[in-house]
N, CA and C atoms as a LAMMPS dump frame, in Angstrom:
ITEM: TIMESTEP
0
ITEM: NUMBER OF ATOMS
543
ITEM: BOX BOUNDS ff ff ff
-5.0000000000000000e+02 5.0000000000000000e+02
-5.0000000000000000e+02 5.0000000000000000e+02
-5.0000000000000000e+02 5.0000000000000000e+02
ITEM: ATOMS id mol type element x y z
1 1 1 N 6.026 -21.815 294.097
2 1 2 C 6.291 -21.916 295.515
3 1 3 C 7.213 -20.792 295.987
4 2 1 N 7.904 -20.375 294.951
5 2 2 C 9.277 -19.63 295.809
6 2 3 C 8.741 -18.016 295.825
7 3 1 N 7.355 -17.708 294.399
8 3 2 C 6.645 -16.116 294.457
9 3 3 C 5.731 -16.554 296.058
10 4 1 N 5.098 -17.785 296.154
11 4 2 C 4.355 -17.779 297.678
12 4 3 C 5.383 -17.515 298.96
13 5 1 N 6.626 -18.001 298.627
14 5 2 C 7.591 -17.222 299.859
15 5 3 C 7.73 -16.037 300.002
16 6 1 N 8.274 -15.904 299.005
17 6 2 C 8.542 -14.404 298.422
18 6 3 C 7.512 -13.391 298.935
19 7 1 N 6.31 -13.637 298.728
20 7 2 C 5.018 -12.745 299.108
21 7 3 C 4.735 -12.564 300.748
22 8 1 N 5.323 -13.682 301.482
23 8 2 C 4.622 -14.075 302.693
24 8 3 C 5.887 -13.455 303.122
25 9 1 N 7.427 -13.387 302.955
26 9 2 C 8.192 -12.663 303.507
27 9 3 C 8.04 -11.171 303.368
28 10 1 N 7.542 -10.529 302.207
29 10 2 C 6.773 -9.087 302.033
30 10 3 C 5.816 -8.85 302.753
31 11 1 N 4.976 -9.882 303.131
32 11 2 C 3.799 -9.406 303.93
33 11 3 C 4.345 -9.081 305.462
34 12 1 N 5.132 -10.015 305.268
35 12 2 C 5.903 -9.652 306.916
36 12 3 C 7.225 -8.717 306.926
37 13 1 N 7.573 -8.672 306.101
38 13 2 C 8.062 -6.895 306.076
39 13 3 C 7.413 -6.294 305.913
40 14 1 N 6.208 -5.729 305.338
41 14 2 C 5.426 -4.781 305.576
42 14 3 C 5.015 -4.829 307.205
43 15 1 N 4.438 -5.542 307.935
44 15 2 C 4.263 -5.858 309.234
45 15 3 C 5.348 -5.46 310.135
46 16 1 N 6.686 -5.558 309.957
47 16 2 C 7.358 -5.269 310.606
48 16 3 C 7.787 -3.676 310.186
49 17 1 N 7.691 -3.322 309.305
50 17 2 C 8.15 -1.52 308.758
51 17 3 C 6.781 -0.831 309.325
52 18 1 N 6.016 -1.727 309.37
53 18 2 C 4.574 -0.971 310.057
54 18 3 C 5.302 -0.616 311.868
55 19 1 N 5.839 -1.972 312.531
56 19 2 C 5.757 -1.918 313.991
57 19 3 C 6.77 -0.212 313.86
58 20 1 N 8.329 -1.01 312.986
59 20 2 C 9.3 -0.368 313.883
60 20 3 C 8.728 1.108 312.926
61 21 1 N 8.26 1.392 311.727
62 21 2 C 8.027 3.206 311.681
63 21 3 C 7.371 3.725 312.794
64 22 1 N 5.923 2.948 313.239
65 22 2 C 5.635 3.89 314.207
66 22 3 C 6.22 3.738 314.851
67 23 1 N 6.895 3.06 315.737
68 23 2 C 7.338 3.198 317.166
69 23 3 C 8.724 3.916 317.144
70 24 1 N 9.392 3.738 316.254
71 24 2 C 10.891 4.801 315.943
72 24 3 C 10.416 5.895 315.901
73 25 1 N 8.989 6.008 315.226
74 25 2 C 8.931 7.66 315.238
75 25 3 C 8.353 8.234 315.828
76 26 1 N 7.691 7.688 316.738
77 26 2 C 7.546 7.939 318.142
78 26 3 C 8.848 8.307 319.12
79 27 1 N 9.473 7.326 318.922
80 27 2 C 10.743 7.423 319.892
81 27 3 C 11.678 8.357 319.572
82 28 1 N 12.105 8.991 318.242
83 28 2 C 12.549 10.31 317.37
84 28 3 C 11.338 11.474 317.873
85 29 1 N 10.212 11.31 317.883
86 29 2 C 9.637 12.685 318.562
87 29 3 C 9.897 13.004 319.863
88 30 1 N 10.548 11.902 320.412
89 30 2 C 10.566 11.906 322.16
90 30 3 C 9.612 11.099 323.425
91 31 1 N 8.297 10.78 322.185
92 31 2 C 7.161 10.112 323.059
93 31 3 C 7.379 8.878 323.828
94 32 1 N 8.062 8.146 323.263
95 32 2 C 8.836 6.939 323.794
96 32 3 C 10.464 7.29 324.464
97 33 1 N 10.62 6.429 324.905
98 33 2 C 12.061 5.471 325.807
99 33 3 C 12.803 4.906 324.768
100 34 1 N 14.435 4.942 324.672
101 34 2 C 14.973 3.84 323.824
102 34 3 C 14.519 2.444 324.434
103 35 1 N 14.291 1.36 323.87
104 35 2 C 14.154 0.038 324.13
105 35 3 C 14.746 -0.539 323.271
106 36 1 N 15.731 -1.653 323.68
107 36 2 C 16.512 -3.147 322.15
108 36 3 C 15.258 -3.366 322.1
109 37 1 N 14.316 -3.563 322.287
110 37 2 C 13.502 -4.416 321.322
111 37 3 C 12.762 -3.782 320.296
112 38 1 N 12.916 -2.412 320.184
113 38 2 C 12.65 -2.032 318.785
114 38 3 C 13.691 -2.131 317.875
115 39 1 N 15.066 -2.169 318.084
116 39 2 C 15.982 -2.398 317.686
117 39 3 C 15.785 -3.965 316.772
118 40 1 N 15.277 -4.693 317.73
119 40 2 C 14.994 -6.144 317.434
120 40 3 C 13.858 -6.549 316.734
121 41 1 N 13.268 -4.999 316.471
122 41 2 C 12.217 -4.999 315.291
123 41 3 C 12.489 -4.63 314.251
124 42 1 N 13.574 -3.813 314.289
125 42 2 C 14.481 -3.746 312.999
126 42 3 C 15.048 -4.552 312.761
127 43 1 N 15.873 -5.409 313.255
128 43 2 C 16.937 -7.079 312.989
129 43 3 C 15.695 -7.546 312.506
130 44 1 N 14.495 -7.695 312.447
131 44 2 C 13.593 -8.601 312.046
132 44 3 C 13.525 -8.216 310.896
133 45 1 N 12.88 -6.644 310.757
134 45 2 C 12.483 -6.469 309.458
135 45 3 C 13.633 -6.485 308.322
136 46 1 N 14.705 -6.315 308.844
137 46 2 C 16.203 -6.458 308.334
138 46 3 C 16.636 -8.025 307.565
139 47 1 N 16.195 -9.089 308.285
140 47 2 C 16.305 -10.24 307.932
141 47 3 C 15.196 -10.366 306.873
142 48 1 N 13.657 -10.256 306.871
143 48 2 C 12.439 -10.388 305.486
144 48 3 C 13.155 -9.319 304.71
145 49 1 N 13.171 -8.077 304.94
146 49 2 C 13.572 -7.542 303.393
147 49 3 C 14.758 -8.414 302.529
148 50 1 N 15.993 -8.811 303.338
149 50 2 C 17.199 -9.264 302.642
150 50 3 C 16.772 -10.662 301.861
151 51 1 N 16.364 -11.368 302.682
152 51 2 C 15.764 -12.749 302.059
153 51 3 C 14.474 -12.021 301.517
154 52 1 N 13.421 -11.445 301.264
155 52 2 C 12.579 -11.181 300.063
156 52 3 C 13.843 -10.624 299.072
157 53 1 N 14.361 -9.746 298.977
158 53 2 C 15.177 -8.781 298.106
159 53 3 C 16.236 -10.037 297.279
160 54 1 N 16.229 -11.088 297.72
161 54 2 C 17.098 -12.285 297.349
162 54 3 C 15.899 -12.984 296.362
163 55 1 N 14.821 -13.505 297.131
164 55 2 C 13.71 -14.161 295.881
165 55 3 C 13.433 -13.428 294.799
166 56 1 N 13.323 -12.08 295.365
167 56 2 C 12.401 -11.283 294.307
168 56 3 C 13.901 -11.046 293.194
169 57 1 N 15.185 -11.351 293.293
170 57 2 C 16.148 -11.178 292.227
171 57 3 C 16.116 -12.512 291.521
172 58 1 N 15.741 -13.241 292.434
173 58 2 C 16.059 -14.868 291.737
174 58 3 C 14.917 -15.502 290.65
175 59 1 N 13.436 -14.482 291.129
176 59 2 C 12.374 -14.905 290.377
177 59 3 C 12.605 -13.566 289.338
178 60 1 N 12.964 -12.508 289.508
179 60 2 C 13.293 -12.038 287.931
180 60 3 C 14.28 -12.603 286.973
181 61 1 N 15.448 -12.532 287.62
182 61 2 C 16.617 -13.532 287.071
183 61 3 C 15.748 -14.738 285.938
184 62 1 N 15.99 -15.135 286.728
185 62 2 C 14.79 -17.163 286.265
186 62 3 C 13.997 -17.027 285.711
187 63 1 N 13.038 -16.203 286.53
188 63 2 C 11.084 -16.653 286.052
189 63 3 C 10.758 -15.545 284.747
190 64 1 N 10.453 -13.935 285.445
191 64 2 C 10.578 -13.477 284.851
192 64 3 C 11.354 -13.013 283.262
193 65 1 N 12.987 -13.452 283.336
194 65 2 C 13.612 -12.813 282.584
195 65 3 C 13.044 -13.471 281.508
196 66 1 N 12.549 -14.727 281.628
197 66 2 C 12.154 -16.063 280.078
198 66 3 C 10.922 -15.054 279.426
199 67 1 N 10.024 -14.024 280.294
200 67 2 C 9.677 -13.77 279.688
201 67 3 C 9.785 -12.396 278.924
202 68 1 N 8.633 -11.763 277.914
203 68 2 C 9.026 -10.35 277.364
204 68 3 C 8.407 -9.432 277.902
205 69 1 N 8.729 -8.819 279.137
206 69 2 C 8.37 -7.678 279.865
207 69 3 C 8.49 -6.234 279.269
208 70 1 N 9.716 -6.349 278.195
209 70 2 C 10.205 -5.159 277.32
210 70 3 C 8.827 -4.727 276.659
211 71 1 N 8.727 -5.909 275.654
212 71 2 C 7.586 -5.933 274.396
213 71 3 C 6.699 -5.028 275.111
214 72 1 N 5.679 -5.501 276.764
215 72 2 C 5.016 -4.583 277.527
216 72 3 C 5.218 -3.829 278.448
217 73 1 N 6.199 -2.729 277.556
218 73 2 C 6.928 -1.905 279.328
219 73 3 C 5.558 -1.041 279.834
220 74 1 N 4.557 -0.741 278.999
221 74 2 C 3.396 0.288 279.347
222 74 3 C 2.771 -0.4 280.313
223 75 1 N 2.448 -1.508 279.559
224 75 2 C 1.427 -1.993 280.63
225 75 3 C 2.227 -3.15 281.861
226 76 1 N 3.401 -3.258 282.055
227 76 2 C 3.827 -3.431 283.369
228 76 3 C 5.181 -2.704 283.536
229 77 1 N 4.47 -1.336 283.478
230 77 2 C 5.187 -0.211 284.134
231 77 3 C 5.246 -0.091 285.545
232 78 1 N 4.005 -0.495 286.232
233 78 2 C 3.712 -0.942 287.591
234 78 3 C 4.685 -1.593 287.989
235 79 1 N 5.117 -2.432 287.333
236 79 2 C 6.206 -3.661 287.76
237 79 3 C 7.284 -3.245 287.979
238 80 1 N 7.55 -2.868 286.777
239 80 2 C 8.807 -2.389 286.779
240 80 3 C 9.533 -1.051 287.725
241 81 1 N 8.252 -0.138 288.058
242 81 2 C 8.631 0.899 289.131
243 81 3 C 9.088 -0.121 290.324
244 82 1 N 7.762 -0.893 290.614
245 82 2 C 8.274 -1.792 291.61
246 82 3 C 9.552 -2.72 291.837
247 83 1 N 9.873 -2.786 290.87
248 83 2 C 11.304 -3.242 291.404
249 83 3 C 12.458 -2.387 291.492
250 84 1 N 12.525 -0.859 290.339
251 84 2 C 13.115 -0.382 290.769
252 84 3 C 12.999 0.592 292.076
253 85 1 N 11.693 0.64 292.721
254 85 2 C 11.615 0.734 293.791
255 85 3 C 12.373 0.156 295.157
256 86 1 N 12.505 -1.057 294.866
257 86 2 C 12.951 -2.306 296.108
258 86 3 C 14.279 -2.114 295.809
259 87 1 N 14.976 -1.771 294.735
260 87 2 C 16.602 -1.989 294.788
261 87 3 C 17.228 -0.456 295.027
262 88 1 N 16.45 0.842 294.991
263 88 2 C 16.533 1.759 295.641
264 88 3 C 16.282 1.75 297.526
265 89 1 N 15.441 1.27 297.728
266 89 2 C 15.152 0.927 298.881
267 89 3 C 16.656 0.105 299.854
268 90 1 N 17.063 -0.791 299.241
269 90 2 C 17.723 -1.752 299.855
270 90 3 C 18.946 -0.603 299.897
271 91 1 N 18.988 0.152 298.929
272 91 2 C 20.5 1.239 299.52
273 91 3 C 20.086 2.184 300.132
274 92 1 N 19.369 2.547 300.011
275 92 2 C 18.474 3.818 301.449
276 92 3 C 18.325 2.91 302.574
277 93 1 N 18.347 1.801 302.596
278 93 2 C 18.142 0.782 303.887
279 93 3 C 19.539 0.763 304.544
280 94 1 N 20.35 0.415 303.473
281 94 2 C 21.919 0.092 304.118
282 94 3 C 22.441 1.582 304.571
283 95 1 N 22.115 2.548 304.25
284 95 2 C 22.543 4.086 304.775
285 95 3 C 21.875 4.4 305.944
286 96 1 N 20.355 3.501 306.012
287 96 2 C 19.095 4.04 307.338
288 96 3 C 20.001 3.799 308.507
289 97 1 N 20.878 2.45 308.268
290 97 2 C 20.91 1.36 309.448
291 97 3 C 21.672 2.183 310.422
292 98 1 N 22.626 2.934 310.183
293 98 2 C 23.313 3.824 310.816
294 98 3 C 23.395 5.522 310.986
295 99 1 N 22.273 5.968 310.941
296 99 2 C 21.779 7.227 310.394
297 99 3 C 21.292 7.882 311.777
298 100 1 N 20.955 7.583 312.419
299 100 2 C 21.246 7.847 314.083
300 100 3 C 21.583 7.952 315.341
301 101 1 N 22.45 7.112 314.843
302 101 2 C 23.093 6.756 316.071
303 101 3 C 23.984 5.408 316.465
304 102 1 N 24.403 4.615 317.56
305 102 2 C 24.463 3.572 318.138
306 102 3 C 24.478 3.14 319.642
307 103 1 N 24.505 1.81 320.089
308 103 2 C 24.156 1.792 321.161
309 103 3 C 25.253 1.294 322.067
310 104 1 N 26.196 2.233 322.947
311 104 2 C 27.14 2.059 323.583
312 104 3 C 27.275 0.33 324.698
313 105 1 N 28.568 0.21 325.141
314 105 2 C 28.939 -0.624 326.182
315 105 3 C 27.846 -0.937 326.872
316 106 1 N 27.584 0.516 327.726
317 106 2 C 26.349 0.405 328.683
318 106 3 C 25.071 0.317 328.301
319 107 1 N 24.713 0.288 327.12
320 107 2 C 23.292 -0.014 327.089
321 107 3 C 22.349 1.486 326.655
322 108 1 N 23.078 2.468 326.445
323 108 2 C 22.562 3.213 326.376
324 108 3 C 22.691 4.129 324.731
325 109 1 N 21.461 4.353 324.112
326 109 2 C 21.343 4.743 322.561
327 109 3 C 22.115 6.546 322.943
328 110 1 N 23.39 6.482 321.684
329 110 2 C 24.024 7.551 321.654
330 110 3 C 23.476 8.126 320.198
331 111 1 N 22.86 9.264 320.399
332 111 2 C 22.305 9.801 318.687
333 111 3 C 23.796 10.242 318.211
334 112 1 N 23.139 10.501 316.62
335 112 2 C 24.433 11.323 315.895
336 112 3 C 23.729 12.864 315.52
337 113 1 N 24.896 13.495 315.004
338 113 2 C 24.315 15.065 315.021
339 113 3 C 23.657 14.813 314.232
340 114 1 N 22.108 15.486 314.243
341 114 2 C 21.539 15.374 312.896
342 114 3 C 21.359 16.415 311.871
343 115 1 N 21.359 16.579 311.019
344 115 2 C 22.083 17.316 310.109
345 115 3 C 20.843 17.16 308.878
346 116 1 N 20.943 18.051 308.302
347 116 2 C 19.95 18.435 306.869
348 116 3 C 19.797 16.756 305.901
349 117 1 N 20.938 17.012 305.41
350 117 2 C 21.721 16.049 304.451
351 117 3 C 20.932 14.139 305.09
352 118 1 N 20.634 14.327 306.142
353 118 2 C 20.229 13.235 306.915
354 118 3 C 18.981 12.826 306.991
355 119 1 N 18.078 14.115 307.152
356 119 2 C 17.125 14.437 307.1
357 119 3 C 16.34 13.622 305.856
358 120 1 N 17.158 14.566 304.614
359 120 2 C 16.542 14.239 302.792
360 120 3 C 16.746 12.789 302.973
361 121 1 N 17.664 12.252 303.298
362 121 2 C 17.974 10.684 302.847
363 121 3 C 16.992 9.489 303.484
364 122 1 N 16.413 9.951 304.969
365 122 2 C 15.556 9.593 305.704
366 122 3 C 14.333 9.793 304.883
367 123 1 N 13.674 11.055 304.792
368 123 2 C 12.863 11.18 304.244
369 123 3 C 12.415 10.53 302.905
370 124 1 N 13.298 10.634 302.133
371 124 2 C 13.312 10.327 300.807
372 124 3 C 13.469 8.616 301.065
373 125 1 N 13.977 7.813 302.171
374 125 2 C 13.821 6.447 301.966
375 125 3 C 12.551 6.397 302.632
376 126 1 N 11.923 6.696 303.792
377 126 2 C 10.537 6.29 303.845
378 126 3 C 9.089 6.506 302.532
379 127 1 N 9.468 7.698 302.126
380 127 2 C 8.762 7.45 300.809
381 127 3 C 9.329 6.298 299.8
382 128 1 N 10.294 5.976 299.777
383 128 2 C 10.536 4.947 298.401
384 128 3 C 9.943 3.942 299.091
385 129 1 N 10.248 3.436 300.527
386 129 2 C 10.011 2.239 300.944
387 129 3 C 8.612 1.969 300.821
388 130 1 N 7.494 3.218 300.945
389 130 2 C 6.176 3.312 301.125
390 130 3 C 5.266 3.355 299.807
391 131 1 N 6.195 3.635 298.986
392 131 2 C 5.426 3.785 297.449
393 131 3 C 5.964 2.224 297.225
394 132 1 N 6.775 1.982 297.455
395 132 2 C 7.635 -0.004 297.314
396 132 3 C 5.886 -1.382 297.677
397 133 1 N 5.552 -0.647 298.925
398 133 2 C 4.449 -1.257 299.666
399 133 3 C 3.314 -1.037 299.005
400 134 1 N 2.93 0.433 298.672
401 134 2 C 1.832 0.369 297.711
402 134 3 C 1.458 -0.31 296.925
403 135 1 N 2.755 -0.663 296.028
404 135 2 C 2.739 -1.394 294.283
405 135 3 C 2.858 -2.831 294.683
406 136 1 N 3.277 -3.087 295.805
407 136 2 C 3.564 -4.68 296.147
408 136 3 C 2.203 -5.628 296.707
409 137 1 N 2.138 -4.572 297.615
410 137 2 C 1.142 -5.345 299.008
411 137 3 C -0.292 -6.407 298.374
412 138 1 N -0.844 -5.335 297.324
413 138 2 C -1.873 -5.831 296.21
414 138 3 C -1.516 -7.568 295.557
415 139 1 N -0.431 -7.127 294.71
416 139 2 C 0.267 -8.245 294.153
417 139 3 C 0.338 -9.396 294.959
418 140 1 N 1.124 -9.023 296.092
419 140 2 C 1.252 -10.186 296.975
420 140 3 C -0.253 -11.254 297.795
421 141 1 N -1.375 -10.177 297.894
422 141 2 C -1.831 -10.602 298.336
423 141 3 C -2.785 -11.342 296.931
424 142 1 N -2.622 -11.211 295.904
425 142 2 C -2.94 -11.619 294.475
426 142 3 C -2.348 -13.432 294.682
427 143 1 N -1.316 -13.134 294.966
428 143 2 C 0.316 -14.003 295.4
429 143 3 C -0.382 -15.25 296.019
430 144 1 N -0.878 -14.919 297.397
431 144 2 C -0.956 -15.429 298.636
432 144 3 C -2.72 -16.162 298.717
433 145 1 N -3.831 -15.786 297.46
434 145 2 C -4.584 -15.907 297.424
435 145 3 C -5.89 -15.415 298.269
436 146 1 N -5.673 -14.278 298.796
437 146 2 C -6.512 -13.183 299.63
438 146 3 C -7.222 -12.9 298.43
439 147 1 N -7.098 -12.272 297.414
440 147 2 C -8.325 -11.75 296.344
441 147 3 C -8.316 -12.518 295.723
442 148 1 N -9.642 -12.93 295.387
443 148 2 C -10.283 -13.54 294.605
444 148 3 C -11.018 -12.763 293.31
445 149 1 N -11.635 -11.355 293.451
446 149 2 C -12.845 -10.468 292.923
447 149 3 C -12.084 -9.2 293.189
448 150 1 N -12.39 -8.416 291.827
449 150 2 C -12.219 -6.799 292.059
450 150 3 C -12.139 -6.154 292.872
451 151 1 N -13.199 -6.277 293.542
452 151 2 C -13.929 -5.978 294.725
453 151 3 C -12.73 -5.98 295.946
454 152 1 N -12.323 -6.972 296.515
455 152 2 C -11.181 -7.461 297.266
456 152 3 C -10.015 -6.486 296.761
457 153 1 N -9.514 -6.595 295.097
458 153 2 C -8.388 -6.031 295.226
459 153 3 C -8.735 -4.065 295.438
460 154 1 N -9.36 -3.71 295.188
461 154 2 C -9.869 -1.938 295.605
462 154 3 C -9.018 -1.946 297.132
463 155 1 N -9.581 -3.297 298.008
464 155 2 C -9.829 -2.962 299.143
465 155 3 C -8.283 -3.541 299.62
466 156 1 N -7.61 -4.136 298.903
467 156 2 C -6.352 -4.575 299.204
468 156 3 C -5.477 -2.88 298.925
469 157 1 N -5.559 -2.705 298.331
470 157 2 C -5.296 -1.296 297.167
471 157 3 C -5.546 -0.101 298.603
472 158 1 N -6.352 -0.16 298.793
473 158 2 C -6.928 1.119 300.092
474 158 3 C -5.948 0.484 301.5
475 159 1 N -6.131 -0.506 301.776
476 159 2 C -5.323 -0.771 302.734
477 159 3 C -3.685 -0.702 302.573
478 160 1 N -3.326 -1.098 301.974
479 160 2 C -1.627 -0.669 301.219
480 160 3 C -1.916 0.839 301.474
481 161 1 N -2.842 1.803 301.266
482 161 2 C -2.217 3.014 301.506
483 161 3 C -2.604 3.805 302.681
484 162 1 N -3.398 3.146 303.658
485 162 2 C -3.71 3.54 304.805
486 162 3 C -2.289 2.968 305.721
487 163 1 N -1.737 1.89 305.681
488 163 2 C -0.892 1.702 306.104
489 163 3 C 0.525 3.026 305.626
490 164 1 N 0.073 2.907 304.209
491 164 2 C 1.592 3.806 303.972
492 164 3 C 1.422 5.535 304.714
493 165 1 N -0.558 6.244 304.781
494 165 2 C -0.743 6.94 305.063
495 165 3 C -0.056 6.948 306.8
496 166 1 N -0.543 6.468 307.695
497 166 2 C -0.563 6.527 309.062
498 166 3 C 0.718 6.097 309.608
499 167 1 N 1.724 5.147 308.714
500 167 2 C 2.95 4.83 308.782
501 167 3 C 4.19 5.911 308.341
502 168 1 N 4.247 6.423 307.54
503 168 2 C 4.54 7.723 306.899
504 168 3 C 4.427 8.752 307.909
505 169 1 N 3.005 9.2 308.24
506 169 2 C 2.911 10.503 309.342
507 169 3 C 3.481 10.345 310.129
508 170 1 N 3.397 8.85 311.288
509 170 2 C 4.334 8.746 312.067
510 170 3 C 5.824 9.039 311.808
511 171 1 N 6.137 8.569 311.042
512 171 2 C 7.558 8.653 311.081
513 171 3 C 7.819 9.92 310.374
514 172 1 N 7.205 10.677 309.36
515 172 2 C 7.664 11.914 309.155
516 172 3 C 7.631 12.775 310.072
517 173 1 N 6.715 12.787 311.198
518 173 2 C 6.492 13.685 311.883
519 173 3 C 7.521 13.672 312.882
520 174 1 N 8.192 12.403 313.545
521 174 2 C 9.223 11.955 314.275
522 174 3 C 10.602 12.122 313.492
523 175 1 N 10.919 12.437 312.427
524 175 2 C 12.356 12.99 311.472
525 175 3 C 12.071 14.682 311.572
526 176 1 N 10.752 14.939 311.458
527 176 2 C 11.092 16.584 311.703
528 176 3 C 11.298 16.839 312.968
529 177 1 N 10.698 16.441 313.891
530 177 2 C 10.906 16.23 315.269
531 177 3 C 12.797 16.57 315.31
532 178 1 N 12.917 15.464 315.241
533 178 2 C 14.572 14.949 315.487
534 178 3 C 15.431 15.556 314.904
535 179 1 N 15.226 16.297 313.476
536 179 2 C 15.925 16.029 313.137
537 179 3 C 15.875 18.171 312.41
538 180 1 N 14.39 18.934 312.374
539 180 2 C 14.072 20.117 312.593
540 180 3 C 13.572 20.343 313.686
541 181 1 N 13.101 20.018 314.686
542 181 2 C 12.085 20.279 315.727
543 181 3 C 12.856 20.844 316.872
């Protein structure tokens, strides 16, 4: 019960890193308006990662640790990127949260200088977060009972990276924007 939470809070962080990448990086190229409610798409996706990032320690802790993952580090090497994926992530997350800016008295988004050094750390967390989604999204939906047949998981597999493809451009293209452009 607690990997079916676990999965269904990933699925909805992926859903929500889908809304707020594109639309932040939209709004970092200039195409958009500040709005709180992308802000409030981050508090969302902010709340599923922390509570997934909590199951997914509690079911290695517990579930996992009983068993011998060592004995097969080859063949769940997959795994294991994947988690050290997610606990890289969660500190590129806690550095993202404030990496542009904030939003004054009046209501109005004040950027910060942006700077090289800002740039790599941005960059370099949307790829971890996006290779995180690749190795997961499959699993979960393994998780959640979406595949049944091979067949299904290819196509679970292609979708995890069309999302990471078109999610990624957006937002890379909106950090060079902002941040070289």
């Amino acid at each position: 019960m607690i990997r079916y939470i676990n999965s269904l809070l990933g699925v909805a962080a992926v859903f929500f890193f889908t809304v707020h990448g594109i639309t932040m990086g939209l709004f970092l190229a200039g195409y958009l308006d500040y709005s709180p409610t992308r802000k409030y798409w981050g508090y969302a996706l902010l709340v599923c990662v922390i509570l997934h990032g909590i199951l997914s320690m509690m079911l290695v802790i517990f579930a996992d640790g009983k068993r011998k993952h060592t004995a097969y580090f080859k063949k769940n090497a997959g795994t294991h990127a994947q988690r050290i994926l997610g606990i890289i992530s969660a500190i590129l997350i806690y550095r993202h949260m404030a990496a542009y800016g904030y939003v004054n008295e009046a209501g109005v988004y004040i950027f910060r200088e942006p700077t090289f050094g800002r740039f790599i750390t941005e960059f370099t967390m949307a790829l971890v977060v996006g290779a995180h989604i690749v190795l997961s999204l499959p699993k979960a939906a393994i998780t959640l009972g979406v595949i049944t047949s091979q067949e299904e998981m290819k196509n679970q597999r292609n979708l995890a990276y069309m999302i990471f493809f078109i999610v990624e451009s957006v937002a890379f293209y909106g950090l060079y924007q902002y941040f070289l452009g």
